[in-house]
C-alpha positions as CSV (number, residue, x, y, z in Angstrom):
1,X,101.4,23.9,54.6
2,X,100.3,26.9,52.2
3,X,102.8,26.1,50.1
4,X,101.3,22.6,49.2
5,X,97.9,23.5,49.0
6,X,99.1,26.1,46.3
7,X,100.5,23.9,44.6
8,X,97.6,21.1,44.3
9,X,95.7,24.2,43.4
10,X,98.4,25.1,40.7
11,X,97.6,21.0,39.0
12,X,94.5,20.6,39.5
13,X,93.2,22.7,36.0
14,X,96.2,21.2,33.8
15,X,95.0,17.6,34.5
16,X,91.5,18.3,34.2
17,X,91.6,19.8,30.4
18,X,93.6,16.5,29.7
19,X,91.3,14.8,30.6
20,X,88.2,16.0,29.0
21,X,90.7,15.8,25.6
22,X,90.6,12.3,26.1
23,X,87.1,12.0,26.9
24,X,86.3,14.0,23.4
25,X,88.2,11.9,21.4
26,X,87.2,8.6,22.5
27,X,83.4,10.1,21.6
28,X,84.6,11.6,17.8
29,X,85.8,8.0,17.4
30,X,82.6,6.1,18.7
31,X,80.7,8.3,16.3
32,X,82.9,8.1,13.7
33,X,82.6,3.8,13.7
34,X,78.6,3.7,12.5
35,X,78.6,6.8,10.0
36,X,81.2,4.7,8.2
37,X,79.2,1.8,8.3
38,X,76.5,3.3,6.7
39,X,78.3,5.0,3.9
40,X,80.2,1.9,3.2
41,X,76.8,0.1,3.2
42,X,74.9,2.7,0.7
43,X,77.3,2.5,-1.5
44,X,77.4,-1.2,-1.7
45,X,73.3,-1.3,-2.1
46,X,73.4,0.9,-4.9
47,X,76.3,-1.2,-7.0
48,X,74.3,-4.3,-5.8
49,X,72.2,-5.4,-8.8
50,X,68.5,-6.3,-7.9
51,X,67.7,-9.8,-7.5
52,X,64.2,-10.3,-10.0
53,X,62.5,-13.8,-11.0
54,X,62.1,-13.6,-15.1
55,X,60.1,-15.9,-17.7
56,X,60.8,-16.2,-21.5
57,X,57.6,-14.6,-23.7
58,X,56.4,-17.8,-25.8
59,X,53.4,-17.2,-28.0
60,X,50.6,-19.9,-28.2
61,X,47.7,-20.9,-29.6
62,X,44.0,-20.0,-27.8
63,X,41.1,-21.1,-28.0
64,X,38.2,-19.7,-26.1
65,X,35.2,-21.8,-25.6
66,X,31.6,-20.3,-24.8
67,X,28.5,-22.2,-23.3
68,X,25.2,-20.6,-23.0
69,X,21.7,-21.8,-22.6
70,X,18.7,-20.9,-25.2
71,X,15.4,-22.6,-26.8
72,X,14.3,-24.2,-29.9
73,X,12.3,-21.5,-31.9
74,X,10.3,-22.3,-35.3
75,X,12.7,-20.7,-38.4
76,X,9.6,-18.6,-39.3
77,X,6.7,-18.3,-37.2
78,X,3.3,-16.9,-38.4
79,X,0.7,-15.0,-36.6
80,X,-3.0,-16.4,-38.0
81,X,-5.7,-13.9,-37.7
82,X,-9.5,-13.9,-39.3
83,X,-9.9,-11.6,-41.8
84,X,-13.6,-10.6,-40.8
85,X,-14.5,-9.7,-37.3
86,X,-16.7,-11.7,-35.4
87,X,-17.8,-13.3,-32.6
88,X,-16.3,-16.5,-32.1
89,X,-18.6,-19.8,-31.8
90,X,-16.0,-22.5,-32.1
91,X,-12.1,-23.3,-31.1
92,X,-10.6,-27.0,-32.7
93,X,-7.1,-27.0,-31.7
94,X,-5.0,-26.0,-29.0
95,X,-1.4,-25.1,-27.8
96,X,1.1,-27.7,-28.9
97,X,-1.4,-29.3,-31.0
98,X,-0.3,-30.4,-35.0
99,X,-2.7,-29.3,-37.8
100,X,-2.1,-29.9,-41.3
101,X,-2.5,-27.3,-44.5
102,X,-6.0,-26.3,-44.7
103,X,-7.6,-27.3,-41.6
104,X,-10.1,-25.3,-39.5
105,X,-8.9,-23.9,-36.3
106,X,-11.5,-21.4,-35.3
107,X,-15.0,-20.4,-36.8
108,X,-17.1,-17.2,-36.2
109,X,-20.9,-16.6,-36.0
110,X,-21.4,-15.8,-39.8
111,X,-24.8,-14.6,-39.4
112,X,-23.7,-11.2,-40.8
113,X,-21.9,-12.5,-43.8
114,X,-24.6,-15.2,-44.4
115,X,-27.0,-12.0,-44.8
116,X,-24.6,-10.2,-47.1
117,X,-24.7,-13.3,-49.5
118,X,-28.4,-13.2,-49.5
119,X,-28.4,-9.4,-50.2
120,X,-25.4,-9.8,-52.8
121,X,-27.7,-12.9,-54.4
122,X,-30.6,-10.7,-54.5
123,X,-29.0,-7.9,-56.0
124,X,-27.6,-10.6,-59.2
125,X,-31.1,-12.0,-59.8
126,X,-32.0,-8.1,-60.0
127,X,-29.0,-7.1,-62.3
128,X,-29.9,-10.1,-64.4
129,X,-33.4,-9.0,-64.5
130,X,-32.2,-5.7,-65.9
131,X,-30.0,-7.1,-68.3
132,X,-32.8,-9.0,-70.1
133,X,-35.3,-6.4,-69.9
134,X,-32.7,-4.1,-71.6
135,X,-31.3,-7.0,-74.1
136,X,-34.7,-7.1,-75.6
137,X,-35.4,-3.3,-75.7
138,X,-31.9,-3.2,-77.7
139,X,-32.6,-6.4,-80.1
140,X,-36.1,-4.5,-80.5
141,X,-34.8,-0.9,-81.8
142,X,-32.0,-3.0,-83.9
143,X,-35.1,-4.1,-85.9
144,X,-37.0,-1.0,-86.0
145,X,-33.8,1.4,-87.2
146,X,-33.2,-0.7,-89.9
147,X,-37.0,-0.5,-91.2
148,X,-37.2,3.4,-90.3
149,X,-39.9,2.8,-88.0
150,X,-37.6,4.4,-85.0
151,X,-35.2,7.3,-85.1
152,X,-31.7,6.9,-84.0
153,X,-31.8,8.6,-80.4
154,X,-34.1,5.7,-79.3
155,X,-31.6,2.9,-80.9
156,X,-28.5,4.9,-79.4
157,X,-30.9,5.2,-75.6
158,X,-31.2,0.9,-75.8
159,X,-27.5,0.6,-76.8
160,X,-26.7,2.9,-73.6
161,X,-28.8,1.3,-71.7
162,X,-27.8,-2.3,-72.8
163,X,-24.2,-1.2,-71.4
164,X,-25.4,0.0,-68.3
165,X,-27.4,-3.2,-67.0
166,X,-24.2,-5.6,-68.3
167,X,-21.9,-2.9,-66.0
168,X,-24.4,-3.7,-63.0
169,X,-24.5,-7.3,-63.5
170,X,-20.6,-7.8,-63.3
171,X,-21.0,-5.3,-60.3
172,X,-23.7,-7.8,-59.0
173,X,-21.3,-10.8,-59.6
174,X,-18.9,-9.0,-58.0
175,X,-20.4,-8.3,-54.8
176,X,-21.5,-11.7,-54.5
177,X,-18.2,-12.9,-54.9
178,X,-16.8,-10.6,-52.1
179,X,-19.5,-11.4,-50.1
180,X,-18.6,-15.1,-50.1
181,X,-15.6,-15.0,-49.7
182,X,-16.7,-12.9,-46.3
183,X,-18.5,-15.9,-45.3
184,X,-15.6,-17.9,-45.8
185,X,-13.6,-16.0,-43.8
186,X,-15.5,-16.7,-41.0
187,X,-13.8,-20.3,-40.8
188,X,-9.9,-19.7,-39.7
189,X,-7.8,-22.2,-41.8
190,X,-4.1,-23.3,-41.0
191,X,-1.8,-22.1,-43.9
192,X,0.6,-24.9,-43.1
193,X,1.2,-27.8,-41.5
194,X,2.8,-27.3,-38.2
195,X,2.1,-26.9,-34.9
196,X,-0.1,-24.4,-32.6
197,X,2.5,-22.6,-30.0
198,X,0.2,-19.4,-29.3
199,X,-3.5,-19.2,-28.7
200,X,-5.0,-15.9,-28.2
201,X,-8.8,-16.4,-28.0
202,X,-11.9,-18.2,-26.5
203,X,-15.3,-19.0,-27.5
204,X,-17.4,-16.2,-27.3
205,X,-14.9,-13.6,-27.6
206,X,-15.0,-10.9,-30.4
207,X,-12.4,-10.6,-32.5
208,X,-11.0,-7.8,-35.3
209,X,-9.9,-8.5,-38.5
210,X,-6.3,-9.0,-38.8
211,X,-6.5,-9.8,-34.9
212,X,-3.2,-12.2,-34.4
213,X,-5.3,-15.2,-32.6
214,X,-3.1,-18.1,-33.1
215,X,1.3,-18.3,-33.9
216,X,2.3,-21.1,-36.0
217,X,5.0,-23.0,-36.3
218,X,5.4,-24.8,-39.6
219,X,7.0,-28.1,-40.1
220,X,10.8,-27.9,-41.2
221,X,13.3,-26.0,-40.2
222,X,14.1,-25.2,-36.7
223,X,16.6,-22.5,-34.7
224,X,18.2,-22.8,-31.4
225,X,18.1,-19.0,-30.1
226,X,20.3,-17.2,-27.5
227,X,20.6,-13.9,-25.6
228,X,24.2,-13.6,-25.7
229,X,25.4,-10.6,-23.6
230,X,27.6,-8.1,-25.4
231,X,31.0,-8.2,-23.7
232,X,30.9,-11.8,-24.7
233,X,31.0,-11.3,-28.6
234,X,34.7,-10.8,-28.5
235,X,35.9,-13.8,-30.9
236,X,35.2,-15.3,-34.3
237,X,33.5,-18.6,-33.8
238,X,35.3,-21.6,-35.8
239,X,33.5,-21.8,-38.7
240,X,30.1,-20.5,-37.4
241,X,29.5,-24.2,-36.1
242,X,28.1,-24.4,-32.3
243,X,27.7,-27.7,-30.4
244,X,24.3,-28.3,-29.0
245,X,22.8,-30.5,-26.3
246,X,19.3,-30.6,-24.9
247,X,19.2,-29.2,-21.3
248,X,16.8,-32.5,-19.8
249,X,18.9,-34.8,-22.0
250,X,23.0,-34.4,-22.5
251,X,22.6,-37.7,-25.3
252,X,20.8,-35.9,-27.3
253,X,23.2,-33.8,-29.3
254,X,23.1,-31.7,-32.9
255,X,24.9,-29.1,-34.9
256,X,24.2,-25.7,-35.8
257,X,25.2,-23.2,-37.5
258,X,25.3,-19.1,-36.9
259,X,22.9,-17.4,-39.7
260,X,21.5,-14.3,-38.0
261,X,23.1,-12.1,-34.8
262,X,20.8,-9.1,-34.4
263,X,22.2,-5.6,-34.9
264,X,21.0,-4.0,-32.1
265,X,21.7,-4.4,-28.4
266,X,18.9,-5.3,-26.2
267,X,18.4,-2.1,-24.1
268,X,17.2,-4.1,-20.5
269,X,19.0,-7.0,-20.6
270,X,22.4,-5.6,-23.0
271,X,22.2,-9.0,-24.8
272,X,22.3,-9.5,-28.3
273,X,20.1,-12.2,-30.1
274,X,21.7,-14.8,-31.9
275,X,20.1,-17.3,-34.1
276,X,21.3,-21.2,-35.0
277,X,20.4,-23.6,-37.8
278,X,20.1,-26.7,-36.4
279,X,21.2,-29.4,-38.8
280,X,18.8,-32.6,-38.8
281,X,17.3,-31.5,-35.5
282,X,16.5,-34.5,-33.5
283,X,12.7,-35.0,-32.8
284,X,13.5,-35.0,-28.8
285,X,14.5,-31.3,-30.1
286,X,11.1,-29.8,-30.1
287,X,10.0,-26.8,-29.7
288,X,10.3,-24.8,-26.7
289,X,13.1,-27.5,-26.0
290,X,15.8,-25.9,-23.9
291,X,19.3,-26.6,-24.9
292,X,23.2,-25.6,-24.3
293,X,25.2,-24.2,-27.0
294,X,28.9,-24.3,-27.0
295,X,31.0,-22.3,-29.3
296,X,34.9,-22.3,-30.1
297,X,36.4,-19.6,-31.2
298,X,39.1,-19.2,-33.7
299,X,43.1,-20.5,-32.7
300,X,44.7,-16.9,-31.6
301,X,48.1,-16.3,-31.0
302,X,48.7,-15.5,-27.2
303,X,51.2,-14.6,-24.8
304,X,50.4,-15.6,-21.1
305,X,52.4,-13.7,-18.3
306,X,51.1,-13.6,-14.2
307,X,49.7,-10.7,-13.5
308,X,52.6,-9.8,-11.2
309,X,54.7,-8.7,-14.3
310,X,51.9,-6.4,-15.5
311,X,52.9,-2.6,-14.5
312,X,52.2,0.8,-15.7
313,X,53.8,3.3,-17.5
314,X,51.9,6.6,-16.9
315,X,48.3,5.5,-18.2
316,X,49.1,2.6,-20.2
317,X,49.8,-1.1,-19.0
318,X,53.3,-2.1,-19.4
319,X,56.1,-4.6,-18.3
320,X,59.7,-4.4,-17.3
321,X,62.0,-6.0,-19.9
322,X,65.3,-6.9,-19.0
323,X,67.8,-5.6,-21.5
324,X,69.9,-8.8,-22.7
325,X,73.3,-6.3,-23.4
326,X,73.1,-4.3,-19.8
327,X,71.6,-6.7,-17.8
328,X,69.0,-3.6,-17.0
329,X,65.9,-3.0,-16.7
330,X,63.6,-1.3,-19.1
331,X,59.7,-0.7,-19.0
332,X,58.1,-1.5,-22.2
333,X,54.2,-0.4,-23.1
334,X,51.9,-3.6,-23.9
335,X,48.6,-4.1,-25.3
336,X,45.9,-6.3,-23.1
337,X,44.0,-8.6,-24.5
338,X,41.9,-10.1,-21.5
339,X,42.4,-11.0,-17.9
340,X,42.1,-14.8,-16.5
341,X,42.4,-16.0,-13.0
342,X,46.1,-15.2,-12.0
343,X,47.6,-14.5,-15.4
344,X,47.6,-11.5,-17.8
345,X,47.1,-11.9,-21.8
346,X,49.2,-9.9,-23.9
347,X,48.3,-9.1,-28.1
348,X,50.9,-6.5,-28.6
349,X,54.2,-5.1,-27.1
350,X,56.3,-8.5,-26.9
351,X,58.6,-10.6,-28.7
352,X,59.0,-14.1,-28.6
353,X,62.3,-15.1,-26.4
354,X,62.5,-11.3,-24.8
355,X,62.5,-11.8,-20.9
356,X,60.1,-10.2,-18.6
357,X,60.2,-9.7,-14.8
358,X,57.3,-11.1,-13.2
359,X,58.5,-10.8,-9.3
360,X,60.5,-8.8,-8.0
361,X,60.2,-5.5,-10.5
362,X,58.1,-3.2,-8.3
363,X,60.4,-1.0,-7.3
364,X,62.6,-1.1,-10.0
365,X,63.7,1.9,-11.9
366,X,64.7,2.2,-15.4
367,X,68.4,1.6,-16.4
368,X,68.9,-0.4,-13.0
369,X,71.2,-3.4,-13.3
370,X,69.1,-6.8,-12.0
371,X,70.2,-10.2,-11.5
């Protein structure tokens, strides 16, 4: 009975190490299956060439079309003022009303200048008074100097003073002139025909000389204007010609052309005024008409990509390129024209027929094979 427990005790370790070998190589194996698997399939994804949707660059013609919204503005308007001051007593025309060359728009009391004419009339029958009185004593000392009845310091006092009344009676003339025209000033005349588009007094008011009272617009030539902001200035128009229309009335349609864009910026609104010719302006066209202007600019050569393909390389915008030789892919800087809804244009970087990725490049690397 000992002897066969000793011995179970003697097999017992021998089978056990045997069978914890087994166990350990069934695991090496089991681990061994999926860390192949992986290497096999690492290597396979980086021989694998990337799958990537391409387009061809073609280059086109663009055309950008503008419409904006102004008003029709007299070519040169002119502020009317009196040239005396005054009180004013009278008011014949109004806003929007058509006056022709010469006729009266305003008066003002001319009280005052109706006294200075009667002063400056005064004054001439005076001067004349002189002149005669000093005429004769002159015509009287010729005589006498050449009978030796009068020495020659009385003659040469009548010749002197001859001179001086003639001096004071062009002076008298003078001031009578200047004083009329003062009373004529008094009556505000239009310069022009044309029409009244600002008033700026009432009756009784007191005005200044030079005091702009009234704008006018003369008859002739007329301008569409527009703000046009300053981003938008990006293109030559086609031959300076914009399309117009009257806002209240699309039939009613004229030509212009471009013949003044302001130098400076507006600092408030960052527009820049721009002034059109209106060819034959229509007479619905009148003043303080709004209208629409539409301007085409110049055919430009364009390339059109989505704005998928557009990428970056460091700073700068760029594309990948796929390399016609190597089948690889190679980022390439561009130049960026403009951005439109879903697509990218492109003045600089690209030849026509080269083929950019527009799906499928974002994480590509350079040199790596694509399909």
């Amino acid at each position: 009975m000992s002897t066969v427990d000793d011995q179970e005790r003697d097999e017992t370790p021998a089978s056990s190490v045997a069978s914890a070998r087994l166990i350990l190589v069934f695991a090496a194996i089991a681990l061994a299956a999926p860390l192949a698997a992986c290497k096999d399939h690492s290597v396979a994804a980086v021989e694998r060439p990337a799958i990537v949707r391409t387009d061809a660059v073609q280059s086109r013609d663009v055309q950008a079309a503008l419409t904006l919204t102004g008003d029709v503005q007299p070519r040169f308007p002119a502020d009317l003022s009196f040239r005396v001051s005054g009180r004013v007593i009278a008011r014949q025309v109004d806003v929007g009303d058509h006056v022709n060359a010469g006729e009266v728009l305003a008066r003002l009391d001319p009280a005052e200048q109706q006294a200075d004419v009667d002063a400056a009339t005064a004054g001439l029958a005076a001067a004349q008074a002189q002149l005669r009185v000093a005429q004769a004593t002159f015509e009287r000392q010729s005589s006498l100097i050449s009978s030796g009845f009068t020495t020659s310091t009385a003659y040469d006092k009548a010749k002197e003073g001859l001179r001086t009344a003639e001096s004071a009676l062009d002076a008298a003339k003078a001031q009578l002139g200047t004083a009329k025209d003062a009373l004529g000033y008094t009556e505000l005349r239009a310069e022009a025909s044309g029409v009244i588009t600002v008033r700026q007094l009432e009756v009784g008011q007191v005005v200044q000389s030079a005091q702009p009272v009234f704008t006018l617009a003369p008859d002739g030539e007329r301008d569409a204007v527009f703000d046009v902001p300053e981003l938008m200035l990006l293109g030559d128009v086609q031959k300076g010609q914009i399309a117009l229309k009257l806002v209240s009335d699309t039939d009613v349609t004229a030509m212009g052309q471009i013949w003044e864009i302001s130098p400076v910026v507006d600092p408030k609104s960052l527009t820049v005024r721009v002034k059109v010719a209106i060819h034959n302006p229509p007479a619905a066209m009148a003043l303080g008409s709004a209208v629409t202007g539409t301007a085409v600019t110049k055919p430009a050569q364009d390339i059109s990509l989505p704005w998928t393909a557009l990428m970056a390389a460091g700073s700068k915008p760029a594309v990948w390129i796929v390399d016609s030789k190597t089948k690889t892919a190679r980022l390439k800087p561009v130049t960026v024209s403009g951005y439109k809804a879903g697509t990218v244009q492109i003045t600089g970087g690209l030849e026509v027929g080269e083929r950019v990725i527009v799906d499928g490049g974002k994480l590509l690397s350079p040199g790596e094979p694509v399909n």
